[in-house]
N, C-alpha and C positions, 0 to 999 in steps of 0.2 A: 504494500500500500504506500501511498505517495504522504510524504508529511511535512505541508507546506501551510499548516496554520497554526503556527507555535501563539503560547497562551501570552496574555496583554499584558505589555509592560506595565510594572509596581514599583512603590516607592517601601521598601524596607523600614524606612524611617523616614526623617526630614530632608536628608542630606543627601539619601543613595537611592539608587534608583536601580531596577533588575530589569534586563531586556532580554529578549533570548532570540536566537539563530533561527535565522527566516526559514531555514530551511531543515529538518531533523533525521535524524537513522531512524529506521523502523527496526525494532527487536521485539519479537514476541507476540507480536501485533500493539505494538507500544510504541508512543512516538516519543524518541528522548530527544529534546534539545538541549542545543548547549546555553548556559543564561552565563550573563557576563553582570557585575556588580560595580556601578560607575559612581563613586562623589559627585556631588555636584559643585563642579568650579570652573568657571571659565578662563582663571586667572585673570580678572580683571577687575583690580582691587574697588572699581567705580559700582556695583553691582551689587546685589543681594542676591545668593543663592541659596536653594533651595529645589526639595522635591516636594512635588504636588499633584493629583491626579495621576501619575505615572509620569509623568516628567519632569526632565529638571528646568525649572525658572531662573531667569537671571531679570531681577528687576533693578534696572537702574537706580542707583540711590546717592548718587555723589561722594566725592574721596577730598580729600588733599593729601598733596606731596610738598613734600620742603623745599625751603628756595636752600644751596649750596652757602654758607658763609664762607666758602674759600676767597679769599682778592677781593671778598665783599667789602664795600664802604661802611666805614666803622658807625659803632650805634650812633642816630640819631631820629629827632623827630622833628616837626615842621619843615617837613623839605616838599619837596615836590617829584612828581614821576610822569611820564610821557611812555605812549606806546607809541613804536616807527612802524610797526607793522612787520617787526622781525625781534626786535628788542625792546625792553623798556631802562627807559634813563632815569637816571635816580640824579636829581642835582641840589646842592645845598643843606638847609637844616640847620638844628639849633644841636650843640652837643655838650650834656650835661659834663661840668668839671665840678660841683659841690654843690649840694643841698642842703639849704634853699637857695636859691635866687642865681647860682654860679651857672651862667652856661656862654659858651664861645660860639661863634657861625663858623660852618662848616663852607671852604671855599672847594668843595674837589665834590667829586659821584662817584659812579659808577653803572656800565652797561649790562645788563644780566641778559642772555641768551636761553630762553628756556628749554631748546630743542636738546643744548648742553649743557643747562645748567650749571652756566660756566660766567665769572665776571670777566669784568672787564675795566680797569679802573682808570676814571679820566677826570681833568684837573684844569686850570687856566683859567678860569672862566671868575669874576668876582665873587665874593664869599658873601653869603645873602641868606636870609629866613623866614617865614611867614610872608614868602610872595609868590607870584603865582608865572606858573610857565603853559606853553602849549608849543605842539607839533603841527608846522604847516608842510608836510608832506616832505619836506627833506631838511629842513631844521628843526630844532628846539630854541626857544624865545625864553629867554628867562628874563622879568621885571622887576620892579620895586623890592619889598621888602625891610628887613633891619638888620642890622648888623650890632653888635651888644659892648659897652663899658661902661667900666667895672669902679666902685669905689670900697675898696676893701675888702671883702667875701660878697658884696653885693653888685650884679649888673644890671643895668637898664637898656631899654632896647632907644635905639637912636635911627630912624627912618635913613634909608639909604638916597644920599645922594649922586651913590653910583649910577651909572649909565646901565642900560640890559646887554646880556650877550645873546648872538647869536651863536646855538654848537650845530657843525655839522658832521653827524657820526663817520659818513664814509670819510671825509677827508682826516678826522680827528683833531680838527681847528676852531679857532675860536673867533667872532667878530663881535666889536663893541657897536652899537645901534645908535646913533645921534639921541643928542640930549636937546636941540634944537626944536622947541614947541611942546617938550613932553609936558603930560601934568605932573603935578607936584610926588616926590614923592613919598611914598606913602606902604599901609600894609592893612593885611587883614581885607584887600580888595576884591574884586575879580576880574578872568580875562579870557574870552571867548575869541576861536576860529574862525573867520566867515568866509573861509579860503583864500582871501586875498588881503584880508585886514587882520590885525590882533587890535582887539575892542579892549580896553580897560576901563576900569569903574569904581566909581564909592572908592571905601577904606578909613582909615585916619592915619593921624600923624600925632607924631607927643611934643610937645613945645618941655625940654630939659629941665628948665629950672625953674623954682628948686626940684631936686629929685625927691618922687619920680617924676613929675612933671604932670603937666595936663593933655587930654588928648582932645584932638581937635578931628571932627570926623564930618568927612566929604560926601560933596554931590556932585562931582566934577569927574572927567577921564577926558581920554584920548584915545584916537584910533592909528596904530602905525601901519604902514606902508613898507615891508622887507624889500619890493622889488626896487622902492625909490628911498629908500630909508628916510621915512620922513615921516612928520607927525600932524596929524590933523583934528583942529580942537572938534569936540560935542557939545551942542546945544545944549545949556542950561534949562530955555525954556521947557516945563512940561515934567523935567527930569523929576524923580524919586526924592523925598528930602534925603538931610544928609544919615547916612548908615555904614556901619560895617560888618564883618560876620554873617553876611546875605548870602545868596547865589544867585549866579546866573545863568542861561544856557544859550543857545545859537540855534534857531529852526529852520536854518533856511535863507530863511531872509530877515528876521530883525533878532535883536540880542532881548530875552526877557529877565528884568530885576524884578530877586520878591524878597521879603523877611530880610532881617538884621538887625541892629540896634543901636542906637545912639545916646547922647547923654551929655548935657554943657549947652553954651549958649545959641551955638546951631543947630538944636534943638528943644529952642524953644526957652534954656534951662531948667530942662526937665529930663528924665531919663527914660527907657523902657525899649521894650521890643515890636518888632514892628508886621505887622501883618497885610502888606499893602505890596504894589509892585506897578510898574509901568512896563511896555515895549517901543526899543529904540529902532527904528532904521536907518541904519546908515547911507542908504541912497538919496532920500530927502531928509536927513539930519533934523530929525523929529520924533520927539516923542508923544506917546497915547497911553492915558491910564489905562489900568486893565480893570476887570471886575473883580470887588471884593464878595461881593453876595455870593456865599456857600464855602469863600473861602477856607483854609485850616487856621486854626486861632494862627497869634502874632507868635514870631520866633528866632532865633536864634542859632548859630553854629547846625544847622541841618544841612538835609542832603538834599541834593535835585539831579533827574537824568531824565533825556529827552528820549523820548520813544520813536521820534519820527511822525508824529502826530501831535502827541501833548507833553507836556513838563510834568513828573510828579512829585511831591514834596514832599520828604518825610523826616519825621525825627526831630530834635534839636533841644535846646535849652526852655522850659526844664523835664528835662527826663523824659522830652513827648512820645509817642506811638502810634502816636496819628499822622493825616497824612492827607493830602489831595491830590486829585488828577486835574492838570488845568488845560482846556484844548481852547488855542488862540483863533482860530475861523471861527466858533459862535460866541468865544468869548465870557463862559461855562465852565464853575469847576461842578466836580463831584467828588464824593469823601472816597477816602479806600477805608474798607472795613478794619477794624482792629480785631478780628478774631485771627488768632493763629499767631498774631506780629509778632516782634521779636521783643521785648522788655524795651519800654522809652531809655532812648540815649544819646548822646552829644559825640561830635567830633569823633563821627565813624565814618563810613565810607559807604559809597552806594556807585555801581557799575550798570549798565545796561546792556543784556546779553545777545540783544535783539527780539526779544521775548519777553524777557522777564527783568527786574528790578533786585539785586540780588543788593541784601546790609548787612555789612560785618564792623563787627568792634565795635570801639566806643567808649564813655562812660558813663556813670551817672552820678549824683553826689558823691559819693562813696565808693563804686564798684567800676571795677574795668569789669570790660566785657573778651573773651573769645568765641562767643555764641553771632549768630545772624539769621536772616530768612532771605528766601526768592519769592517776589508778588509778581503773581501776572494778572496785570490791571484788566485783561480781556477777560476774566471770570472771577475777578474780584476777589482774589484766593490767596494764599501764604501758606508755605512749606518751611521748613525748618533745615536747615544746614546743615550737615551733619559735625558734631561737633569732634568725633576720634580723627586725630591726624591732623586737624586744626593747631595752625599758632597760638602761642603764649596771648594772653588777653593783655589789650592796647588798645589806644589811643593814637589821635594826630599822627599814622599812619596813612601810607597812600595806599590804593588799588587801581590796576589798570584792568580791562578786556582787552585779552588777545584776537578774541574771535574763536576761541574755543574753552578758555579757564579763564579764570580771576587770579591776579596774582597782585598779592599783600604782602608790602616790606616796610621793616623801618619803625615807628613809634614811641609812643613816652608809657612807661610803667613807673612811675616818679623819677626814672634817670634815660628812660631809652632803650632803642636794642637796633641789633644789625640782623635780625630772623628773620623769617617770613616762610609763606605758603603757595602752595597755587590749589585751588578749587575748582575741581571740574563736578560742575553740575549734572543732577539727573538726564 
């Protein structure tokens, strides 16, 4: 007799799985197959395995991997990072020498290669902190910022008078950007891509004495010009009062400012956070309030990431959880739900994956964080990160998107660190 219906693969348990040979001996009038007994592992540490119904499952469940600290640029935080679309640059930062109050600016970076997980470490460029950079496709723009002295165990931070560099990785050179037209400046700002321009914004600045001095915080910027190196003022009218600790993003075509916080006499002499926001275009150098009806309360040090449709805002000072989706053609937010989110927290990071809104780090009064989630505002939903294999919990670290993981380096845990992770998502 022919024995070509061997019995239906089974799971032994959770993990193993029995399958048996398509095809069997006949002895006896008995059909014996051969059965084979497989774990289930696809070796692919991003997965969950398992057996179920007679097979083995691999459910996507997200991993991290370490970023390498070999030739890594020594601990610090407030720096800034850029992805080229092969590499991400690590440049600047504050680097803790004594606690409290002792920290130095960091004038050097470094390149990290993920494919190698290999640095790459680079220098020349002005030594700067709490300013903001961006990549216009074959540079890095570094601005503003502070730079820190010292009076005994104690340092203040003193807004940089320096000029920006331009770095360009393939040549490994540095260029200074004209100081001619720029605003003032300043830290604590922002600065947006518009492929042809770097948009700067807001911020403050500390007037010295006596220390620590008073900060003075702005409603002014500038847009540069890399291909003519040159600087072209922004309309006052219309703009944002003055703030810092905002954000901003690039849609396209206008730059939108929301949230931040001000405090002293260009502000009214009064203090607080701020829940309001305009959009600039830079083609008719104008700005348009936005709508606050359904906004997210006022805030501070939170995140934003453009989807390609809408801005969404989440997190910040104090300890929030909340969050909105803001879409600029009806000019409309709507809440994103708080079930699921991650614990309210400050100065953590937010990436967008092209899908999803993926927060990590942070802190809160009291607590750093290593925990985070992914919302995808298309079903108004939040998953949890997984937390084994995750970095050390931090703060005022960066994250870039490669296009395939998140990679988080860098931060302050009261002195800082040079670790980091990469996060591949479900």
């Amino acid at each position: 007799m022919a024995c070509t219906t061997p019995p239906a693969a089974m799971c032994l348990d959770s993990a193993t799985l029995r399958t048996y040979s398509a095809v069997g001996a006949c002895s006896a009038g008995i059909c014996n197959y051969t059965q084979t007994d497989t774990v289930c592992n696809d070796s692919n540490a991003c997965t969950t395995d398992s057996c179920a119904s007679g097979a083995c499952v691999f459910i996507p469940a997200g991993c991290w991997a370490p970023v390498t600290t070999i030739s890594a640029p020594t601990a610090r935080f407030r720096h800034t990072a850029v992805w080229t679309g092969t590499e991400m640059i690590v440049w600047g930062g504050s680097v803790a020498v004594g606690y409290p109050g002792g920290e130095v600016v960091a004038a050097d970076g470094g390149r990290y290669n993920p494919l190698t997980d290999s640095w790459v470490s680079i220098g020349g460029g002005f030594g700067r902190a709490m300013h903001t950079a961006i990549w216009t496709g074959s540079e890095m723009i570094g601005w503003g910022g502070v730079y820190w002295w010292c009076v005994g165990s104690y340092c203040f931070p003193e807004e940089s008078s320096q000029p920006g560099d331009r770095y360009n990785p393939t040549t490994n050179t540095w260029a200074t950007i004209t100081t001619a037209g720029a605003p003032t400046g300043r830290t604590n700002h922002t600065a947006v891509w518009t492929g042809t321009e770097m948009i700067v914004w807001g911020g403050l600045y500390t007037n010295d004495f006596p220390p620590p001095g008073t900060e003075v915080y702005l409603a002014s910027g500038g847009r540069y010009n890399p291909s003519t190196n040159t600087w072209s003022a922004i309309s006052s009218a219309g703009a944002p009062s003055p703030r810092a600790f905002h954000t901003a993003v690039w849609t396209g075509t206008e730059m939108i400012v929301w949230g931040g916080y001000c405090r002293g006499v260009e502000c009214g002499g009064s203090w607080g956070v701020s829940g309001t926001g305009a959009r600039y275009d830079p083609v008719t150098n104008a700005w348009r309030v936005m709508a606050s009806t359904g906004a997210p309360s006022a805030r501070e040090q939170h995140t934003v990431v453009w989807t390609g449709s809408e801005m969404i805002v989440w997190g910040g000072e104090a300890s929030l959880n909340t969050g909105g989706q803001y879409d600029p053609v009806t000019d409309r937010w709507l809440p994103i739900t708080t079930s699921g989110a991650p614990l309210g927290r400050r100065d953590h990071t937010a990436v967008w994956t092209g899908s999803e809104m993926i927060v990590w780090g942070g802190r809160a009064t009291t607590s750093y964080f290593n925990t985070g989630g992914w919302y995808d505002p298309f079903v108004d939903v939040w998953e949890t990160v997984v937390i084994s294999g995750a970095p050390t919990a931090r703060a005022q670290h960066t994250a870039v998107w490669t296009g395939s993981e998140m990679i988080v380096w860098g931060g302050s845990y009261l002195y800082g660190g040079n670790t980091g992770g990469r996060y591949t998502p479900p």
